[in-house]
Biopython code that builds the backbone (N, CA, C, O; Angstrom):
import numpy as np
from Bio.PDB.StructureBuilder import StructureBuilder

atoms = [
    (1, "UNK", "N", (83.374, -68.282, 47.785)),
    (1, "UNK", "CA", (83.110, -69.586, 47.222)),
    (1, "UNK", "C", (81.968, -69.455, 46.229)),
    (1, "UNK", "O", (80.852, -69.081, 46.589)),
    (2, "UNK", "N", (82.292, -69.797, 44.860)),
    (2, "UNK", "CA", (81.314, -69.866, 43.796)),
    (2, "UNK", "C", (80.532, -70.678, 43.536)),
    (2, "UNK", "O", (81.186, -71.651, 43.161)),
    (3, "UNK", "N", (79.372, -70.929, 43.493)),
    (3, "UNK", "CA", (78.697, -72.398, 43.052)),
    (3, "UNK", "C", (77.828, -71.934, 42.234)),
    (3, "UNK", "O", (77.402, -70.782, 42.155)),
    (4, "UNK", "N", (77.384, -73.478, 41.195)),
    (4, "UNK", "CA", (76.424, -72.350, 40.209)),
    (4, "UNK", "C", (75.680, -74.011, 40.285)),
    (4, "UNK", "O", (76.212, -75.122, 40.284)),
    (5, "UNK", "N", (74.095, -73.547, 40.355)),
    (5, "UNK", "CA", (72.889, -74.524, 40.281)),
    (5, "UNK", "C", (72.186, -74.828, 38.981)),
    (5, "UNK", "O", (71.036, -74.395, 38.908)),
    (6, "UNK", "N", (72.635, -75.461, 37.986)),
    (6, "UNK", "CA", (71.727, -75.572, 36.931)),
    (6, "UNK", "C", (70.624, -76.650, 36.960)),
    (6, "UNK", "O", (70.648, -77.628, 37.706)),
    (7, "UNK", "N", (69.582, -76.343, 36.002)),
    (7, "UNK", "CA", (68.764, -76.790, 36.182)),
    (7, "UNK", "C", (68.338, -77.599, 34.464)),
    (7, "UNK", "O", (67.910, -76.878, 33.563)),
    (8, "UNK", "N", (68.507, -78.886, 34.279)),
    (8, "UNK", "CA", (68.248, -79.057, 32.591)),
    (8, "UNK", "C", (67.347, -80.418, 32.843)),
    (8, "UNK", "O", (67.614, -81.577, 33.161)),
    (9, "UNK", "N", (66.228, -79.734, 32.560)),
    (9, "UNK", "CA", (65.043, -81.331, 32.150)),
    (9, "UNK", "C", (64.805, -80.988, 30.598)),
    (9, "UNK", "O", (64.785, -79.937, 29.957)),
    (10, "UNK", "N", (64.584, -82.724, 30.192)),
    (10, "UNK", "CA", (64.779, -82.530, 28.639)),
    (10, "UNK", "C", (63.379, -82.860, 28.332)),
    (10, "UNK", "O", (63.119, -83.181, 27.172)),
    (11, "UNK", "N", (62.394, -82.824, 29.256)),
    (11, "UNK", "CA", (60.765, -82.782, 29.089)),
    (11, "UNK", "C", (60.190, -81.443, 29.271)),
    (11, "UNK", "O", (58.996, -81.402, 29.565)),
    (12, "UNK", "N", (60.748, -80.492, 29.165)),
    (12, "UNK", "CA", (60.472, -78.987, 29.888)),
    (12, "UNK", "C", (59.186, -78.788, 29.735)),
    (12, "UNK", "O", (58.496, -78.536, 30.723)),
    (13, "UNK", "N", (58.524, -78.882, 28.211)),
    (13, "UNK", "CA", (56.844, -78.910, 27.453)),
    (13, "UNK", "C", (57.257, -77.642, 27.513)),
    (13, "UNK", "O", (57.690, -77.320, 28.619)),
    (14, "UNK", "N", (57.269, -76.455, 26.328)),
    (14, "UNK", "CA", (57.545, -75.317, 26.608)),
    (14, "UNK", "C", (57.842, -74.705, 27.838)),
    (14, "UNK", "O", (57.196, -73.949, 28.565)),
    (15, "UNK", "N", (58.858, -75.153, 27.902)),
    (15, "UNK", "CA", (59.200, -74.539, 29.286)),
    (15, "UNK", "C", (58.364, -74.194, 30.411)),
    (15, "UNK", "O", (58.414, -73.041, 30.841)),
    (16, "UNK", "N", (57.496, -75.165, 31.013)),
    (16, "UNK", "CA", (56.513, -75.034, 31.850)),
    (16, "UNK", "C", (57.158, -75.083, 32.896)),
    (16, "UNK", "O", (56.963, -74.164, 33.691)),
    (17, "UNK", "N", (58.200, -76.223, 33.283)),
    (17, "UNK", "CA", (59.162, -76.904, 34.065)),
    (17, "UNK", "C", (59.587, -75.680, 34.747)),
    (17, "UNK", "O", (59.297, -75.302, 35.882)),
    (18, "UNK", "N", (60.547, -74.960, 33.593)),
    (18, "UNK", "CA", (61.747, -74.004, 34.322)),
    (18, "UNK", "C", (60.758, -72.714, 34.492)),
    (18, "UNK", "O", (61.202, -71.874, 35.274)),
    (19, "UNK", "N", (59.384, -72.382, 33.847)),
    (19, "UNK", "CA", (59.177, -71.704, 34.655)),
    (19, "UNK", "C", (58.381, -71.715, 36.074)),
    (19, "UNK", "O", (58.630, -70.823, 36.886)),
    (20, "UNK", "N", (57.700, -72.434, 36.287)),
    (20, "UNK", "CA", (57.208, -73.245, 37.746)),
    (20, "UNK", "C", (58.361, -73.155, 38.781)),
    (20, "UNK", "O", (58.225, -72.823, 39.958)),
    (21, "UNK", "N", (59.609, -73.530, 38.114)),
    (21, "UNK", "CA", (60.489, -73.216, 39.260)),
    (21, "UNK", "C", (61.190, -72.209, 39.396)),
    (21, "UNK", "O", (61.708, -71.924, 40.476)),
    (22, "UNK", "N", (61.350, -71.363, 38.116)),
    (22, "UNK", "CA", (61.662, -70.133, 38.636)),
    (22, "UNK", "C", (60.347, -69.260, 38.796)),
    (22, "UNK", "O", (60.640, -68.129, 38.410)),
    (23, "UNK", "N", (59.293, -69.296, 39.120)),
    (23, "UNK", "CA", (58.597, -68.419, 40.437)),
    (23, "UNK", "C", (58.364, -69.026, 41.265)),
    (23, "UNK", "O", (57.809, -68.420, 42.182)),
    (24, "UNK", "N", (58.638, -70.658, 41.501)),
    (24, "UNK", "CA", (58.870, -70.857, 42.905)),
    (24, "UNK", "C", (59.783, -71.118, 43.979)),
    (24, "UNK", "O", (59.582, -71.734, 45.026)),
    (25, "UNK", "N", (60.884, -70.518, 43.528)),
    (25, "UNK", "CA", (61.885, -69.944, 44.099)),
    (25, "UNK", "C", (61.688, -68.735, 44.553)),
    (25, "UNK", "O", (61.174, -67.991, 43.718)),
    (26, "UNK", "N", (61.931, -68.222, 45.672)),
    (26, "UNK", "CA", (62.780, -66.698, 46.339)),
    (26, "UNK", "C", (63.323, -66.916, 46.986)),
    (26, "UNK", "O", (63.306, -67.788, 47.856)),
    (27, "UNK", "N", (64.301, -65.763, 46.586)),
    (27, "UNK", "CA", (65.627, -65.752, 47.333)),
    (27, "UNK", "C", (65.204, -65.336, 48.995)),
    (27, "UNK", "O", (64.243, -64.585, 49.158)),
    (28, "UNK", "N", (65.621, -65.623, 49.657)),
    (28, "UNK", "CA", (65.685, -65.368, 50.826)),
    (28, "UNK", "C", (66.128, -64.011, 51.228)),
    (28, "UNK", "O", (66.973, -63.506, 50.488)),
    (29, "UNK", "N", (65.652, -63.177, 52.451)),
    (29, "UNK", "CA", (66.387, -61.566, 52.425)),
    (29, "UNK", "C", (67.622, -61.804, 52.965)),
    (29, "UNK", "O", (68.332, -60.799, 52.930)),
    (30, "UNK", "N", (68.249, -62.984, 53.560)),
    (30, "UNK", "CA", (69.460, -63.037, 54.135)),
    (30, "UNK", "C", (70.355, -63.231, 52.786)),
    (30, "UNK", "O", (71.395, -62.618, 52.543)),
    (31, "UNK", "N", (69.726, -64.228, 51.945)),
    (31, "UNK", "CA", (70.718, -64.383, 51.067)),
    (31, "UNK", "C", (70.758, -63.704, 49.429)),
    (31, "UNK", "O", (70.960, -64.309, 48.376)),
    (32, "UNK", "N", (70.517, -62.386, 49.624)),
    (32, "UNK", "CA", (69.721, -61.530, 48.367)),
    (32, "UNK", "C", (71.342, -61.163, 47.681)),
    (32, "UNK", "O", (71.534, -61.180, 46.465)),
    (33, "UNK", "N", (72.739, -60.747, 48.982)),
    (33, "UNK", "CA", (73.915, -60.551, 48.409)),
    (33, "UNK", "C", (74.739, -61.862, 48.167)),
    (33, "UNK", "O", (75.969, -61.895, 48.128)),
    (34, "UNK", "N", (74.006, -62.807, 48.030)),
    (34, "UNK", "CA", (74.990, -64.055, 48.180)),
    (34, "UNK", "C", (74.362, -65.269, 46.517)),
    (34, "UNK", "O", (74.969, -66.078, 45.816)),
    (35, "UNK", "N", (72.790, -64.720, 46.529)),
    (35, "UNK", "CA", (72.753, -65.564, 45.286)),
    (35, "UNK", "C", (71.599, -64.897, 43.981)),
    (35, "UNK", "O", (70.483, -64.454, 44.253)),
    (36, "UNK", "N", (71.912, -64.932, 43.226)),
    (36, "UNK", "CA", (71.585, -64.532, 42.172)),
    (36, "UNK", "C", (70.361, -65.781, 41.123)),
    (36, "UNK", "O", (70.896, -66.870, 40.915)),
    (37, "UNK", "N", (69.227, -65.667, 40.670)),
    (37, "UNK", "CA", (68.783, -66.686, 39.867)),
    (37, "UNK", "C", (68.374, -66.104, 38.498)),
    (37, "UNK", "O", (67.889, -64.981, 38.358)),
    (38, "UNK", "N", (68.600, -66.918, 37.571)),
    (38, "UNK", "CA", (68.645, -67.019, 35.957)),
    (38, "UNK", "C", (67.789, -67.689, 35.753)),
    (38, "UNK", "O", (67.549, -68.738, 36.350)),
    (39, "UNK", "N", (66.697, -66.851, 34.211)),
    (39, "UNK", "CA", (65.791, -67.623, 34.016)),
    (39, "UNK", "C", (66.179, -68.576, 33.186)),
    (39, "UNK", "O", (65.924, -69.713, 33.583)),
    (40, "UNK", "N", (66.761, -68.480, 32.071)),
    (40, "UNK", "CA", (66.728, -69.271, 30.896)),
    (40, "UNK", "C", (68.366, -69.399, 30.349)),
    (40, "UNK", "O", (68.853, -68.410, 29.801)),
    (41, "UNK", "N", (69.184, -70.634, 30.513)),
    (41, "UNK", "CA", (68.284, -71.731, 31.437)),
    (41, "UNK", "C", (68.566, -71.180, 32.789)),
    (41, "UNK", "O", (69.366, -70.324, 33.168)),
    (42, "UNK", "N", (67.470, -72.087, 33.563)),
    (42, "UNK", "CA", (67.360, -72.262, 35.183)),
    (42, "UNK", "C", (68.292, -72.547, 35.755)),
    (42, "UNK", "O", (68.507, -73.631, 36.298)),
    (43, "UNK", "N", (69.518, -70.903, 35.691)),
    (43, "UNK", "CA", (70.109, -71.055, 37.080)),
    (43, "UNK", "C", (70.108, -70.666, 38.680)),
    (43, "UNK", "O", (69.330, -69.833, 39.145)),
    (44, "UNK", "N", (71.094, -71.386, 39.466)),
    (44, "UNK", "CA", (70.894, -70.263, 40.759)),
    (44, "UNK", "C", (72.590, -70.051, 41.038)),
    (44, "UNK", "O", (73.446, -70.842, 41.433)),
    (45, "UNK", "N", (72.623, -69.288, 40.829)),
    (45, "UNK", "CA", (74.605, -68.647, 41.331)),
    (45, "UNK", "C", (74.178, -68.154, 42.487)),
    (45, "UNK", "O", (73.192, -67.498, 42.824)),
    (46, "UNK", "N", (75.517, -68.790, 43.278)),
    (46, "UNK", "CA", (75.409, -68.458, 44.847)),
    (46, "UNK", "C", (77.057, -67.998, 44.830)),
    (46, "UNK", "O", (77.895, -68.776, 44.374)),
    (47, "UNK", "N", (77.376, -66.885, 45.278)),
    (47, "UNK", "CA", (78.764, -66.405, 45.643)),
    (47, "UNK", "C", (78.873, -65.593, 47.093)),
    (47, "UNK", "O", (78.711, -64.384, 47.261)),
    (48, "UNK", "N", (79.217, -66.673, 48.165)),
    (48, "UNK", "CA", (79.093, -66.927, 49.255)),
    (48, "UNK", "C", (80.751, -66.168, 49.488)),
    (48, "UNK", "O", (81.737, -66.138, 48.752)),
    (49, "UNK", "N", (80.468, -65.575, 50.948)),
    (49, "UNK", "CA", (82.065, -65.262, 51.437)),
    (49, "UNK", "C", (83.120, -66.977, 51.824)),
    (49, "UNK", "O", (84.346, -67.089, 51.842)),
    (50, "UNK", "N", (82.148, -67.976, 52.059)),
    (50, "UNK", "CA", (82.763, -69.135, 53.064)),
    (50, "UNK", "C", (81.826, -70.315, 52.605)),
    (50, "UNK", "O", (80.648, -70.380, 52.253)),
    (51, "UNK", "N", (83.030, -71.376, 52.787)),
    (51, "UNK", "CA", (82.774, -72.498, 51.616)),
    (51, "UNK", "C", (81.429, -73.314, 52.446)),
    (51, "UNK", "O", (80.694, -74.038, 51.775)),
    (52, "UNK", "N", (81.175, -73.131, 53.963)),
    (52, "UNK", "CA", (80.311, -73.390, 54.652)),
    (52, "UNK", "C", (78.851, -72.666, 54.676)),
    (52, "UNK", "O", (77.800, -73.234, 54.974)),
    (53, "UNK", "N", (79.003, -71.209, 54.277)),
    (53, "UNK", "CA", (77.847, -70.350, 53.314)),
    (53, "UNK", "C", (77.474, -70.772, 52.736)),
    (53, "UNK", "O", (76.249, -70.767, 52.615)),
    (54, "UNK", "N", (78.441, -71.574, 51.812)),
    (54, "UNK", "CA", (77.791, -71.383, 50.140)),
    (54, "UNK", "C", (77.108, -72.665, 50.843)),
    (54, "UNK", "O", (75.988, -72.442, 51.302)),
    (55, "UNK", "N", (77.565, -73.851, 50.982)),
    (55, "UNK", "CA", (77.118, -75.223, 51.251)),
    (55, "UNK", "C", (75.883, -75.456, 51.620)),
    (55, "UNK", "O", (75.145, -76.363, 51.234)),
    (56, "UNK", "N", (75.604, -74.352, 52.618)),
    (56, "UNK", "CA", (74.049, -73.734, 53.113)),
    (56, "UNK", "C", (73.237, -73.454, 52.680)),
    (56, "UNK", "O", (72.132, -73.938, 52.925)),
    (57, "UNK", "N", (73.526, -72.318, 51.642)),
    (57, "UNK", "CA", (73.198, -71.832, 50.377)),
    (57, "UNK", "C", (72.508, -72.492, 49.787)),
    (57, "UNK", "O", (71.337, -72.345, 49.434)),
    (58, "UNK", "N", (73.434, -73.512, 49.605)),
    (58, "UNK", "CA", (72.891, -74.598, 47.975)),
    (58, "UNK", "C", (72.361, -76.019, 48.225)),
    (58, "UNK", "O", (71.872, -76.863, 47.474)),
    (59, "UNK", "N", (72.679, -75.984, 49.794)),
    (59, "UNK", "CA", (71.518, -77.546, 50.066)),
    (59, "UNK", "C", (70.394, -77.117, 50.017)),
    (59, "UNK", "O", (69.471, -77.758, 49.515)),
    (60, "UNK", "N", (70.208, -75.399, 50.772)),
    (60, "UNK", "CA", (68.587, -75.124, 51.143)),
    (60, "UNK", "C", (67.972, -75.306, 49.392)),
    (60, "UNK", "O", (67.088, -76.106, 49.085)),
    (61, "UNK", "N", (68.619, -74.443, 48.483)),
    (61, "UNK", "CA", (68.195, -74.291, 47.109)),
    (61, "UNK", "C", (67.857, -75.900, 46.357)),
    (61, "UNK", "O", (66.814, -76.120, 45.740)),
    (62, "UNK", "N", (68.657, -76.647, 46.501)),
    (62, "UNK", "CA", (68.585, -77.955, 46.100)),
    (62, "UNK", "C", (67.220, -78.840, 46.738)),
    (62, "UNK", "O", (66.306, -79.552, 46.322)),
    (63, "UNK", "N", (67.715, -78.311, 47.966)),
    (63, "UNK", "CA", (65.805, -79.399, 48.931)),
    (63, "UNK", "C", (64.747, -78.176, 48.522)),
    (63, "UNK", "O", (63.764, -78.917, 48.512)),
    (64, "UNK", "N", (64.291, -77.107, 48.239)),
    (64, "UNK", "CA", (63.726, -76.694, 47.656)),
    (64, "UNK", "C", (63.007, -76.834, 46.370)),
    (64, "UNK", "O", (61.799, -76.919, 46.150)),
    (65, "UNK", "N", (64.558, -76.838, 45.151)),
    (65, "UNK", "CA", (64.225, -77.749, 43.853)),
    (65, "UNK", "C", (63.207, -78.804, 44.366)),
    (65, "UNK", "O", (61.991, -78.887, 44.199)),
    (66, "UNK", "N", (64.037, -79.538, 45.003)),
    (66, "UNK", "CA", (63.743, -81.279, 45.266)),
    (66, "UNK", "C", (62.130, -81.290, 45.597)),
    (66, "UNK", "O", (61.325, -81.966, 44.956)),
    (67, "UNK", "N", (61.783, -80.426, 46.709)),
    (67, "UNK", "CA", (60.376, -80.287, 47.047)),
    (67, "UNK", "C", (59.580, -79.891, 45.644)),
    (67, "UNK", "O", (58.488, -80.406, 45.405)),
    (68, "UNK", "N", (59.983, -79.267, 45.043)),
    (68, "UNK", "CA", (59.224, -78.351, 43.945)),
    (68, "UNK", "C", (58.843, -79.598, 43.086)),
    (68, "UNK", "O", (57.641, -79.632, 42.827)),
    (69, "UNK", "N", (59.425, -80.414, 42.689)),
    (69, "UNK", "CA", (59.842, -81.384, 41.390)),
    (69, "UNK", "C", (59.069, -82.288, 42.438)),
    (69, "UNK", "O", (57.968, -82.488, 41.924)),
    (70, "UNK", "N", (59.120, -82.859, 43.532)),
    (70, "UNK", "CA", (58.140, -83.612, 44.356)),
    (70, "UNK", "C", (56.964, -83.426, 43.989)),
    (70, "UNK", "O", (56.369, -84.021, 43.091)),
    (71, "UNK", "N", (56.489, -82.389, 44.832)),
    (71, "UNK", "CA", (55.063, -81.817, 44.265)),
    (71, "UNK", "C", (54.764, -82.304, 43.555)),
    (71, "UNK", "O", (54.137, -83.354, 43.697)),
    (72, "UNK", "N", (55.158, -81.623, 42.057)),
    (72, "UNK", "CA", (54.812, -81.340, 40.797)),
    (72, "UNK", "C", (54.275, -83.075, 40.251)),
    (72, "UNK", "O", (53.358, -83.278, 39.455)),
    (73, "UNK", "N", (55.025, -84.035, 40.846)),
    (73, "UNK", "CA", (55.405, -85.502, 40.649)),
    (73, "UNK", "C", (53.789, -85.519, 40.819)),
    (73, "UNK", "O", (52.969, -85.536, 39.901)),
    (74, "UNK", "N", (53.553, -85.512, 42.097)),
    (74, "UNK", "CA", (52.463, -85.966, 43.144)),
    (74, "UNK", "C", (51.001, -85.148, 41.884)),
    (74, "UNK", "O", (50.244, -85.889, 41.257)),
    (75, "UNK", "N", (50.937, -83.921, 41.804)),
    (75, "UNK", "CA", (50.216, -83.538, 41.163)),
    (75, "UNK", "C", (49.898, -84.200, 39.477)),
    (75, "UNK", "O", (48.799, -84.187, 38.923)),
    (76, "UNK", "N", (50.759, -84.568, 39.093)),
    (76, "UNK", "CA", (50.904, -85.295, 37.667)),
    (76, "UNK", "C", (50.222, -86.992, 37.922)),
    (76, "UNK", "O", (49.663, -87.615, 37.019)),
    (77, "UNK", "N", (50.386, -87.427, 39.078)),
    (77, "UNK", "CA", (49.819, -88.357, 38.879)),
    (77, "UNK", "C", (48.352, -88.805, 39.657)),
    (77, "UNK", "O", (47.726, -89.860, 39.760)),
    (78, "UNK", "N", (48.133, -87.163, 40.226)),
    (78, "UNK", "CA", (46.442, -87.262, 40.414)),
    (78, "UNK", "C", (45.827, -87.137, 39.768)),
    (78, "UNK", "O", (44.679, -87.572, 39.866)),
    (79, "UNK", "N", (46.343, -86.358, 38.583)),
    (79, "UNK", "CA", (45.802, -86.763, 37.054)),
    (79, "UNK", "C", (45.268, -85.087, 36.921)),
    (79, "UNK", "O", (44.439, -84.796, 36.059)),
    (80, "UNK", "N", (45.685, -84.309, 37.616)),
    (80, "UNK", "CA", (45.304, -82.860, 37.562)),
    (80, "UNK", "C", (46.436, -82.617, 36.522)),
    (80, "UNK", "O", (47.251, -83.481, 36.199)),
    (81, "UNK", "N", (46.387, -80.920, 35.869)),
    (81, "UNK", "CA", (47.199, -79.966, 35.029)),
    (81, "UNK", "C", (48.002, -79.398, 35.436)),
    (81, "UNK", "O", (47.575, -78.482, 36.139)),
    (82, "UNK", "N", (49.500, -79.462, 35.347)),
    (82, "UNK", "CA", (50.288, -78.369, 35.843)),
    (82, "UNK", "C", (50.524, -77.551, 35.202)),
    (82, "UNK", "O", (50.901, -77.725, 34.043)),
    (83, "UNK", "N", (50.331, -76.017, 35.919)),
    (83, "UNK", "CA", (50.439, -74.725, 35.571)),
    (83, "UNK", "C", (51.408, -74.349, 36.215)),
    (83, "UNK", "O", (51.974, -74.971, 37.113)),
    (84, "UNK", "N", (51.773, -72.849, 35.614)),
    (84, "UNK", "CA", (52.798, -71.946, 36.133)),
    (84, "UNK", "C", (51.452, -70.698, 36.533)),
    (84, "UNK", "O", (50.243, -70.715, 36.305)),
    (85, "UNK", "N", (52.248, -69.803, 37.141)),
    (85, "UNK", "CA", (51.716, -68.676, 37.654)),
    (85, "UNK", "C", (51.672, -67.781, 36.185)),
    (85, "UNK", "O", (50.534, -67.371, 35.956)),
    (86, "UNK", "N", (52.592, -67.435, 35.245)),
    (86, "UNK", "CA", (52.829, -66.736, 34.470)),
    (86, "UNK", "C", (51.620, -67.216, 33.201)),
    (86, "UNK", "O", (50.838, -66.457, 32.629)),
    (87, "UNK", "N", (51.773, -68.706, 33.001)),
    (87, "UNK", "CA", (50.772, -69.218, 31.743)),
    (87, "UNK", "C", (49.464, -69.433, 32.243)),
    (87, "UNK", "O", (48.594, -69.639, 31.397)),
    (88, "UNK", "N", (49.067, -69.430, 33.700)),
    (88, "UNK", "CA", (47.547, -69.520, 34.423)),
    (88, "UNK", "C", (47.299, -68.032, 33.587)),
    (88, "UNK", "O", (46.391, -67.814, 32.786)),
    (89, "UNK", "N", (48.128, -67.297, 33.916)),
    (89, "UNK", "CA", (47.821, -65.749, 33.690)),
    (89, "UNK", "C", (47.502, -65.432, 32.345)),
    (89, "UNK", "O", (46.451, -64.834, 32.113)),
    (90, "UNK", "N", (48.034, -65.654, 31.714)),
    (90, "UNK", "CA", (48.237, -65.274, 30.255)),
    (90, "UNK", "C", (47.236, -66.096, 29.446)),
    (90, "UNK", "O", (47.267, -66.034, 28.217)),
    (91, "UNK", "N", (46.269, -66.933, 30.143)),
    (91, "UNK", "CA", (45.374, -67.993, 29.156)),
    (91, "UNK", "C", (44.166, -67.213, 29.616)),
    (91, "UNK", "O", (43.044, -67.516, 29.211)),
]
sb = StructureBuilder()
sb.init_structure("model")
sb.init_model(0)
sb.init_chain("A")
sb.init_seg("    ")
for serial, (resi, resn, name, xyz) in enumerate(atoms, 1):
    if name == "N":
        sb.init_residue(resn, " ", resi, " ")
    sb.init_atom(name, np.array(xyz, "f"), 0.0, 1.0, " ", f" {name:<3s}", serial, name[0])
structure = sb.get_structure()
């Protein structure tokens, strides 16, 4: 069973968005043969043996997103800066 997770916000700000969430994503070690993630754009391909795998798969990945984009919410309106790990680094 194939599923593919995209990810498209049309506020990205140089891509701060997609990258925040792609390093805060990892794959899990159970599911390292089952899903694959893309940086640009932000996908997650999950190719599961069973349509109940994948389903697993891609709720955990989705309430994950969901938490991530929560956060990020909560932080934006304490009036703090959101960073990525990669552009903290590089400034």
């Amino acid at each position: 069973m194939k599923i593919e997770i995209s990810i498209y916000e049309e506020n990205y700000n140089n891509n701060k968005l997609e990258d925040i969430i792609y390093e805060s994503i990892i794959i899990e070690k159970i599911d390292t043969k089952y899903v694959k993630i893309e940086k640009s754009p932000l996908q997650i391909k999950i190719d599961a043996p069973s349509i109940t795998r994948a389903r697993a798969i891609m709720n955990s990945y989705i309430l994950w997103i969901y938490t991530i984009l929560k956060s990020l919410e909560e932080v934006k309106k304490s009036g703090r800066e959101i960073t990525s790990r990669s552009s903290s680094s590089t400034s």
